[in-house]
N, C-alpha and C positions, 0 to 999 in steps of 0.2 A: 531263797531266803538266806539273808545272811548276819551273824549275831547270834547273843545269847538262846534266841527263839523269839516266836511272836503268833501271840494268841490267834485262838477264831472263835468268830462270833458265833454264838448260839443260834439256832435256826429258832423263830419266834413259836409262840403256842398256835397260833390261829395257821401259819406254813405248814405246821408239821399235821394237825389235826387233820386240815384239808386233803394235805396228802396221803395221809393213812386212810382218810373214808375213800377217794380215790379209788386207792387200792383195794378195799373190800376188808380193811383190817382192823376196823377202829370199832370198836367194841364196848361201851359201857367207860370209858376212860374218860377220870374225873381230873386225874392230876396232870400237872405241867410237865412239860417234857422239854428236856436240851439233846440234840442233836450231838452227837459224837462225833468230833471231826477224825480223817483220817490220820495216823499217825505218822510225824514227818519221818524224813529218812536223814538223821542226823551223822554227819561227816566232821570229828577234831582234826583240826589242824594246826599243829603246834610249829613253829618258824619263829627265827628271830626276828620281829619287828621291832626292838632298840639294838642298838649294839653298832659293831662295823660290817653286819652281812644285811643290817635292815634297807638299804635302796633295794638287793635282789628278793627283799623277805617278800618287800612290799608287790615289787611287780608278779610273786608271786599266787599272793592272795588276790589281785586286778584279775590275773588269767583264772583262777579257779574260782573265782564268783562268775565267772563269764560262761563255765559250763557248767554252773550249778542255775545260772538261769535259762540255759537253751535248753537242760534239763526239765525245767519247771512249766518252760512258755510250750512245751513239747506234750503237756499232759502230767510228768513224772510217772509215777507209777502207778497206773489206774487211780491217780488222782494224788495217790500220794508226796509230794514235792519234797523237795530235797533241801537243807540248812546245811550250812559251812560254820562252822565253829570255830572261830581263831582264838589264838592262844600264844600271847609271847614266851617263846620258851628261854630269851636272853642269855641262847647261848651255850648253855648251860644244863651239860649233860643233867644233874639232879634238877633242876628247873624244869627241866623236859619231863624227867619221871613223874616229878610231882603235878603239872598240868595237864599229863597223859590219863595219869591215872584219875583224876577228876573230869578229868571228859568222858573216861570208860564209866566209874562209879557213881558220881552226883549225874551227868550231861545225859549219859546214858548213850552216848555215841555208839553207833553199830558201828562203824570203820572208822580207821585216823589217816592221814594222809599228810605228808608234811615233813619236817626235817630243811638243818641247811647245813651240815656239819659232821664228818664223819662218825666221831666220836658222839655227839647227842642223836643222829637216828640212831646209832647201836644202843643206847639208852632208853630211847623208845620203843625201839625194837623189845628190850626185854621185859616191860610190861606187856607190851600186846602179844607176843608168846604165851605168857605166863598166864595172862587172861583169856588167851583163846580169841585175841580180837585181829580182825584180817588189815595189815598196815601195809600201805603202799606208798615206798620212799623217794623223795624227790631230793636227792643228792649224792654227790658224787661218795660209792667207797667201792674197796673189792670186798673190803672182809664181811660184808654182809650175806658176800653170795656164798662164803665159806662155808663148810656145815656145821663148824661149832656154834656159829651164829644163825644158822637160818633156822627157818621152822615152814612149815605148810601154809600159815598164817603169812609171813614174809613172802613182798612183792617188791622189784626194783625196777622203777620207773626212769630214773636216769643213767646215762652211761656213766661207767666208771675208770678209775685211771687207768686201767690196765686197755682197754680199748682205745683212749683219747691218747694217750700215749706214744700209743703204737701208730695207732694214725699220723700221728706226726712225726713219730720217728721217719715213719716210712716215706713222708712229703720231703724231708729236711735233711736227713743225715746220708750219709755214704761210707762208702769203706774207708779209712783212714781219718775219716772227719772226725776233730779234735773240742771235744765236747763238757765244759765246766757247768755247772749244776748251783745254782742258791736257790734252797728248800727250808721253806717255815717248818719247826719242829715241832710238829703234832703229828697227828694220823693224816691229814690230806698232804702234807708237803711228804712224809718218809713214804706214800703209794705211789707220787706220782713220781718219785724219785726212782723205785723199784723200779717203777712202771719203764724208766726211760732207760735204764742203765741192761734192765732184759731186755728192750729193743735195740737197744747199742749195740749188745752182744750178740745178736742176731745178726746183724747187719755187716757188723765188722768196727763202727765209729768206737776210739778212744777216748774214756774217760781220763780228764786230766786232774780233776781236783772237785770234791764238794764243800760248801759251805752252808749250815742250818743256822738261820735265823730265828730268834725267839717271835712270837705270833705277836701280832698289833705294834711291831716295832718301826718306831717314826723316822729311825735314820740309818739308814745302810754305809753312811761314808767311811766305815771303819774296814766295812766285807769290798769294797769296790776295789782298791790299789790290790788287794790281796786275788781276785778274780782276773783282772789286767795282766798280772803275774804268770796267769795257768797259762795265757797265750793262748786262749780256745779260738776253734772258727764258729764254735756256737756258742751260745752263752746261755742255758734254758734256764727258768725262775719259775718255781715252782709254790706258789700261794696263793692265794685268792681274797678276794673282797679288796679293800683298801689297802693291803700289805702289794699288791699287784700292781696298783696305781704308782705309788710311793715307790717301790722297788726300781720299777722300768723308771720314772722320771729321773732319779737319781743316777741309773744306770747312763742315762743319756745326758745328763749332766757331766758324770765324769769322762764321757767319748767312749764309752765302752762299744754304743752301737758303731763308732766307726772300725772298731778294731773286729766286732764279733758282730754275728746273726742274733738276732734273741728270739727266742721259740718260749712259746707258753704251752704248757697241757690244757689251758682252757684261755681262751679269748672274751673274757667280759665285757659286754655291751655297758654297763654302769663303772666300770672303770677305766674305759676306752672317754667313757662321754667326762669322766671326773681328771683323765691324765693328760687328754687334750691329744690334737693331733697330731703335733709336732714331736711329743716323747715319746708315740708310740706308732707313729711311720713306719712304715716294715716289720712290724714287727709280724708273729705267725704262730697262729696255735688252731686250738679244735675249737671246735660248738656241739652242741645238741641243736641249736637252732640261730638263724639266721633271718630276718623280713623278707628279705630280697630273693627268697626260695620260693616265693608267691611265684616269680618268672619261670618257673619250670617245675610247679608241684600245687596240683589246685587245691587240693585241702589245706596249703600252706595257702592260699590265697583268700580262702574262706574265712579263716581263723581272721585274719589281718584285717578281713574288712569288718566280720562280727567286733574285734577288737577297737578298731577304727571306729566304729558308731559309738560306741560305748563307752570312750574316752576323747572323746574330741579328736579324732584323725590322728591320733597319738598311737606308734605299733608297737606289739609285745617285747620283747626282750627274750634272749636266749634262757636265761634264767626263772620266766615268767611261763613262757612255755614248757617246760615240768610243772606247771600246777593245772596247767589245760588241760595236758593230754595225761594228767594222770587222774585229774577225778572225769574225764570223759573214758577214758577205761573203765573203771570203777563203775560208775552209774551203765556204760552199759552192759556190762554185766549184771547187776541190779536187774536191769530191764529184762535180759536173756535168761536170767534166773527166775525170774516172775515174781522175786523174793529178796527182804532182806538176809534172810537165812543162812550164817556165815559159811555153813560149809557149800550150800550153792552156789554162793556166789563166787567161792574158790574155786568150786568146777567150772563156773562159766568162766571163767578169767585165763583158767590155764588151757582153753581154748579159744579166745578171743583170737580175733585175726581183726585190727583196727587201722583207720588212716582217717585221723584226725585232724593234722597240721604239718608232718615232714615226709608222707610217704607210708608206705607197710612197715605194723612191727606187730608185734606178737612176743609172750610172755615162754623162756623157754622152759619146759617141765622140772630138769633138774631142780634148778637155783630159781625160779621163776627171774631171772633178769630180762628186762625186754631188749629182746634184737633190735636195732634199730640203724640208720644213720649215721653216720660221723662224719660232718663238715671241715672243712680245711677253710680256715678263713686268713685273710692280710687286713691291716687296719690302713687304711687308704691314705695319702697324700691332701691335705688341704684341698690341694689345687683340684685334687680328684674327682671331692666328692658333691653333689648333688644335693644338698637340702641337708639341715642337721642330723637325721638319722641315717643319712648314708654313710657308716662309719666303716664297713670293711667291704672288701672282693671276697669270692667265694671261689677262691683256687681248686678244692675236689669235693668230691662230695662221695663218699666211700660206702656204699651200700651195706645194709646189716644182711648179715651173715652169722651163722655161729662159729664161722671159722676164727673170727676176730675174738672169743670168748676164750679164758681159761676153759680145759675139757672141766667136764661132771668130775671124772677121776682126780686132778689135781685139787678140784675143789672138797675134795672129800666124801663125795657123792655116790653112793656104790649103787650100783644097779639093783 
């Protein structure tokens, strides 16, 4: 079920009569009787569906209505089925609070799941602390896993920059590699920037110069000549949504791809398909998920076809898969809890061992982040690819571990 909610129908006077004499129970009973339906298992999901993160908002709600019905055709929970609750949160840390908290108080939502934005999950996050309600986050941040932020109630469902980072430091840079940096100036552009400059310094690659960008900014030609200048052999851009598209076009406008490498912390499937093939040829970042992992990973091939029927032969999206595999976590725990029961359902979760769509992951104890996966992808050549969705190659694919994680200690986590 998906939406506000949606009624059921009373069982009539004469079904239920019959069935109580049946039974041996119906006794001198003069008056009508309505049937008591089960109570659904209501799931908020707040995401920006206007804004410039709404193409990823949307194919997020496509993938988590998709396991909110294999949920439902599956039984749900001894009958109980399960409603997704969407909610634009536009963006907008206080918009998030204010739709969170009406989904906990009027909706009556037993869990929220959702977010697309560093700063508004950590806005969500502090309702559903506050209220005791179990949230499971589908976007990228580190500070979540921190312990100023986290709570028992906090689950993190996507990788964050400090992983995606690293992953591609480790694909791209080398000792001496001469490395410039443009970063939108909020919390996802200043993490993944951290993210890249402590895998620089691991490695040994020099930073030459960084530039922040103000967020939803339409034209870069002022930061380009000024990047040109650092003489890097990579050139990383760190933003997401439509600043991503915009950024790389521009950047290949001005020849910057001939002079540098461009490396992203995340590789978007909607702004690979928005920035076309030709601005963003070679270019090389991470994923959480990829189509094309269906060829060497069956529950990734599961998802693609369940997805495939369900939208016209149309496949998920990297960004759409965080909302699959995080209310398919979720519910099954639900189911392994036998309850919606929040603190059950915390226990079944921070023992969950799942493979959903890319492989094993499991939720780690400390920070509850899930282990998982990090894809190395390239955006392919015109000439390359195969059908409009074949937008990138899948250069590595780097197995989750916790070694790839900040320790508990760094995190703030004492045993």
């Amino acid at each position: 079920m998906v939406g506000q909610g949606m009624g059921h129908r009373a069982v009539s006077r004469r079904t239920l009569v019959r069935g109580l004499a049946a039974s041996g129970t119906l006794a001198g009973i003069g008056m009508p009787f309505v049937a008591r339906a089960a109570e659904p298992i209501r799931i908020g999901f707040p995401t920006p569906v206007t804004g410039p993160f709404g193409a990823e908002a949307k194919d997020q709600i496509r993938s988590a209505e998709l396991a909110v019905r294999q949920f439902n055709e599956a039984g749900g929970l001894n009958g109980r089925m399960a409603e997704l609750l969407v909610r634009d949160d536009k963006l907008n840390p206080g918009e998030a609070a204010t739709r969170t908290l009406e989904l906990i108080e009027k909706d009556k939502a037993h869990f929220i799941v959702g977010a697309l934005s560093s700063a508004v999950q950590l806005s969500v996050n502090e309702i559903t602390r506050s209220r005791k309600v179990l949230y499971v986050s589908i976007s990228q941040s580190d500070t979540i896993n921190e312990a100023k932020d986290f709570s028992r109630h906090t689950f993190h469902e996507a990788l964050n920059p400090h992983m995606t980072t690293a992953a591609v430091a480790k694909h791209a840079f080398r000792k001496g590699t001469k490395v410039a940096y443009l970063a939108a100036d909020y919390a996802y552009g200043h993490e993944m920037l951290r993210g890249f400059k402590r895998a620089a310094a691991a490695i040994g690659a020099e930073t030459v110069g960084e530039i922040l960008h103000p967020f939803g900014a339409p034209d870069y030609s002022t930061f380009m000549p000024r990047l040109r200048a650092m003489r890097p052999d990579i050139l990383c851009i760190c933003n997401f949504g439509r600043d991503q598209a915009n950024s790389i076009k521009q950047a290949n406008d001005f020849g910057l791809k001939k002079a540098a490498r461009i490396v992203v912390p995340v590789l978007l499937h909607n702004q690979r398909l928005a920035g076309g093939a030709d601005a963003f040829e070679g270019v090389v970042g991470a994923s959480n998920y990829y189509w094309r992992l269906e060829e060497t990973v069956a529950s990734a091939k599961a998802f693609n076809d369940a997805f495939r029927a369900a939208h016209a032969n149309a496949v998920p999206t990297d960004y759409g898969a965080y909302g699959y595999t995080a209310l398919r976590s979720l519910l099954m725990a639900v189911k392994a809890a036998g309850d919606t029961d929040t603190d059950k359902v915390i226990a079944a979760l921070e023992v969950l061992k799942y493979d959903v769509a890319k492989g094993p992951e499991r939720y780690r104890a400390c920070d509850h982040q899930a282990i998982q996966s990090v894809l190395i992808t390239e955006s392919k050549k015109k000439s390359e690819m195969q059908g409009e969705a074949d937008l990138f190659k899948i250069l590595d694919v780097e197995s989750g571990a916790e070694a790839m994680l900040r320790t508990c200690d760094e995190l703030g986590h004492r045993a």
